[in-house]
N, C-alpha and C positions, 0 to 999 in steps of 0.2 A: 643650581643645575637645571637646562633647560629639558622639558616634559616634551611628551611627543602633540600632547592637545598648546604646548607654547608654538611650537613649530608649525602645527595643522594653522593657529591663528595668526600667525605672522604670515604666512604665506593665502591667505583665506582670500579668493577671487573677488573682486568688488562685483557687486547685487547677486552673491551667492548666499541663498537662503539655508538656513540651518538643517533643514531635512536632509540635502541632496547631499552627494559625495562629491561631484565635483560640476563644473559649470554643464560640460557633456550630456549628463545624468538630469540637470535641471532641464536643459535645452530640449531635449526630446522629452521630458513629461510636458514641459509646457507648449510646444508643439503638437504635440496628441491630446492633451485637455483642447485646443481652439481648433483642431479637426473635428473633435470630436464635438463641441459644440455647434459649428458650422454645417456637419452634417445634419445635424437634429433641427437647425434653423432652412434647411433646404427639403427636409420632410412637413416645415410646418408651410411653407408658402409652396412648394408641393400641392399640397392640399387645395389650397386657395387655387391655383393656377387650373389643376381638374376639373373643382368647381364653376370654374370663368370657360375652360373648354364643354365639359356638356352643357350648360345650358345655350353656350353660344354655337354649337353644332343644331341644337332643339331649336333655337329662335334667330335664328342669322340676318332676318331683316331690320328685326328688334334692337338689338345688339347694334349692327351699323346705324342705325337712326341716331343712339346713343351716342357712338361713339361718333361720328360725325357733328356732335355737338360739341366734342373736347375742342379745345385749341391745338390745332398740331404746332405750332410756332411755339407758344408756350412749353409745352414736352417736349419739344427740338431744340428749346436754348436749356431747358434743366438736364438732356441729357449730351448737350456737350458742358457744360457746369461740371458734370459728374466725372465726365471723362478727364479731363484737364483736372481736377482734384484728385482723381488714382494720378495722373505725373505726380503731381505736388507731395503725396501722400511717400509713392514711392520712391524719388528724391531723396525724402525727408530720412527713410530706410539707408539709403546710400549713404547719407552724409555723417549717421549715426555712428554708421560702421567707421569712416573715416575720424569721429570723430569731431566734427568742427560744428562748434557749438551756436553760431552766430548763422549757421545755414539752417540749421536743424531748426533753429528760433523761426527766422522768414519764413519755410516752405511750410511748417505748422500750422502759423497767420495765414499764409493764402488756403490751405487749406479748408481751415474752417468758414474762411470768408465765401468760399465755392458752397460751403456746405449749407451757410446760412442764406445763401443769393437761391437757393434752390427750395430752400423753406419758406424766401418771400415769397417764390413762385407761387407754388405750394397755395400758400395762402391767397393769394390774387385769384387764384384760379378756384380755390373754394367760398372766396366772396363774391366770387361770380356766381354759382353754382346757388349760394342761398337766397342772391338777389333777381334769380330766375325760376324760384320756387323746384331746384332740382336734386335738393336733396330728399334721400327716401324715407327718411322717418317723418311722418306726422306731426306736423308744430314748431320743427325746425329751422322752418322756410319764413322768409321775411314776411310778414302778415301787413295785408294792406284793404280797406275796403274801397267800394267803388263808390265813385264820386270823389276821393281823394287824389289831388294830381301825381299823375308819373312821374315818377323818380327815374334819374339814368341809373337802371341797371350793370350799366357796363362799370367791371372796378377797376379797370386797367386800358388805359387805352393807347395804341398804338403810335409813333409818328407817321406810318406809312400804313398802305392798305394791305389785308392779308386776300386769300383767297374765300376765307370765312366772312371776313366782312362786308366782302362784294357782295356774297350771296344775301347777306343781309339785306343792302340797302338796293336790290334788284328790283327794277317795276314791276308792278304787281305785284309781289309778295304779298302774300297776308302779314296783316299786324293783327296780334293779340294782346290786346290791355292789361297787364299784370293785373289781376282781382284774387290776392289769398287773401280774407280774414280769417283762416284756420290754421295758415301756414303749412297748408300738404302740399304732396309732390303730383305737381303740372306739367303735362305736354300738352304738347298743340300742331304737332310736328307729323302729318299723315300720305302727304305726297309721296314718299317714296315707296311705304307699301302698298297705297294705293298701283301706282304704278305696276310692282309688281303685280298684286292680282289684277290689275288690266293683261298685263303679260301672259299671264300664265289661264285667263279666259278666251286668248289668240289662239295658244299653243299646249290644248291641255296633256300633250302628250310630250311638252319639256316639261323638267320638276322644276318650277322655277320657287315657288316654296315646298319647305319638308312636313313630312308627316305629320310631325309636330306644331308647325304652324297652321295648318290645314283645320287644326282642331282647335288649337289654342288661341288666334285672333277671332274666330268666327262669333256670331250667333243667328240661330235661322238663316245662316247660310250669306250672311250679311258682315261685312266688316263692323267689330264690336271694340267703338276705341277707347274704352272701359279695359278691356281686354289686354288689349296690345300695349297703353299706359303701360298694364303693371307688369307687361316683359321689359317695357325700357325701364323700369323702375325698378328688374333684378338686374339689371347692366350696372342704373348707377350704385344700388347696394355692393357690386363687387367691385366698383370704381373705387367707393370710399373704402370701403376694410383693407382693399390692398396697398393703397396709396396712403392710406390715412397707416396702416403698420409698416410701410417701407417709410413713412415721415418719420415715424413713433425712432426708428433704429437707427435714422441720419439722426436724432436729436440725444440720443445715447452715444454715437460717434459723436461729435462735437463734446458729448462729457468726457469723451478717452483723451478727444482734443485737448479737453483746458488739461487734465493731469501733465500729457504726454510736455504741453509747452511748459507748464511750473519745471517738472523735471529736466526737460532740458535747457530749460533756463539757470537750472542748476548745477550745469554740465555734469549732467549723470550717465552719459551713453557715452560709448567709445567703442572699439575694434573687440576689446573684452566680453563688455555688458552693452545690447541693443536688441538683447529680447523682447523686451515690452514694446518697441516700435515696431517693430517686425509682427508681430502678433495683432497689434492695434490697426497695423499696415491691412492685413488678412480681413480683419472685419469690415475695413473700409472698404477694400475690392469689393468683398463678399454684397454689401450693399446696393456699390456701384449695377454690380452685374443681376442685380434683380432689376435694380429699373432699366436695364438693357434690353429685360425680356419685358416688362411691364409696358414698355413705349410702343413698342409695336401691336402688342395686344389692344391695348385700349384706345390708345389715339387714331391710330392705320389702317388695321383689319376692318375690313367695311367701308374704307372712301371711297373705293370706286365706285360702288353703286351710286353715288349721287349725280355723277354723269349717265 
């Protein structure tokens, strides 16, 4: 004689878990668990982002000097990388639902391939960074003494000229010798505040720096580039913790990646069961869309002043 718990398993939803009652009932706890985590990841870089707003409100010359050091081409091809990887991503979503498992396989592959093309970046751009002494921690930075020949600092080089590199190779420029044997963090980069306080000794009655800088580059009344260093050198401390934790969460995407491809290499989604892409789909965006805000922040805010 057939039981009502033979009936409940014969008819029992595939990737229905034993808890729930029915697929419904999974669907929206698992949908409110990755809100609900999502939220709590947009209170924590929240945080970080206020942080990167007051002090770059307090130091804004500081901050552009920095950021004017990034590469925008470099953050301009990682963030169309990312963008084109939310298609691929949300595809992947689509094809779930449909079912076809041979799509679901490819759009995964390219996925993660955007994912990883974005962490070479990533890393190009932080082998630059160590090879110009611009990282902010102490001993970090490639240590070299003087009298030992120059290495090309550059880790990446382009086929074509950027805007940044013209400036480089401009007559006149100053050149400064790489000399770390301590491996601390180096500027050498003072023209543009200078400028400003030429500016703002023209026109002391525009604010051309804030209250904050007034106090904080000086000493005796004197540009102190002691000083001013170690406001560019809170720019690149929240360069790396935001960039170095938005890499940290594309590197845990890419682990949702290898699952998501075993499983659907296992054809496990269909029209039924494609929660876990949908859900994996969310944290992907959710990624994307910080370094949406992080690109303009750090790379952009502040180029004008260099003209």
């Amino acid at each position: 004689m057939s039981t009502h718990a033979d009936t409940h398993e014969h008819h029992h939803a595939p990737g229905l878990q034993h808890q729930f009652e029915d697929m419904k009932q999974q669907e929206e706890s698992v949908s409110i668990g990755m809100w609900m985590f999502l939220v709590q990841e947009i209170m924590f870089f929240g945080g970080l982002f206020t942080a990167y707003l007051v002090f770059r409100s307090r130091y804004p010359m500081a901050f552009a000097a920095g950021s004017n050091h990034l590469d925008a081409f470099l953050g301009g091809l990682n963030t169309l990388v990312l963008i084109v990887s939310s298609l691929t991503m949300a595809l992947t979503v689509y094809y779930a639902q449909k079912g076809n498992r041979n799509m679901q396989v490819i759009l995964i592959v390219l996925t993660m391939f955007f994912g990883t093309v974005f962490l070479g970046v990533k890393a190009v751009e932080y082998t630059d960074k160590y090879n110009s002494g611009l990282i902010p921690v102490a001993g970090l930075n490639k240590k070299t003494k003087a009298g030992e020949p120059a290495a090309e600092h550059k880790a990446f080089a382009l086929p074509f000229e950027t805007v940044a590199s013209a400036a480089e190779k401009k007559p006149g420029a100053p050149e400064h010798a790489y000399v770390n044997p301590h491996g601390e963090f180096q500027w050498h980069e003072y023209d543009l505040i200078q400028h400003t306080i030429d500016e703002q000794a023209k026109e002391p009655n525009v604010q051309h720096l804030t209250a904050a800088e007034k106090i904080g580059y000086f000493s005796n009344g004197k540009l102190d580039e002691n000083k001013f260093r170690d406001k560019v050198r809170i720019f690149f401390w929240i360069y790396f913790v935001m960039t170095g934790l938005h890499a940290l969460h594309m590197i845990v995407g890419l682990g949702l990646m290898t699952w998501l491809l075993w499983k659907a290499w296992k054809n496990t989604y269909s029209a039924e069961y494609y929660m876990p892409v949908e859900m994996s789909g969310l944290y992907w965006h959710f990624v994307d869309i910080v370094w949406i805000f992080l690109f303009p922040l750090l790379y952009l805010l502040g180029r004008h002043f260099i003209h």
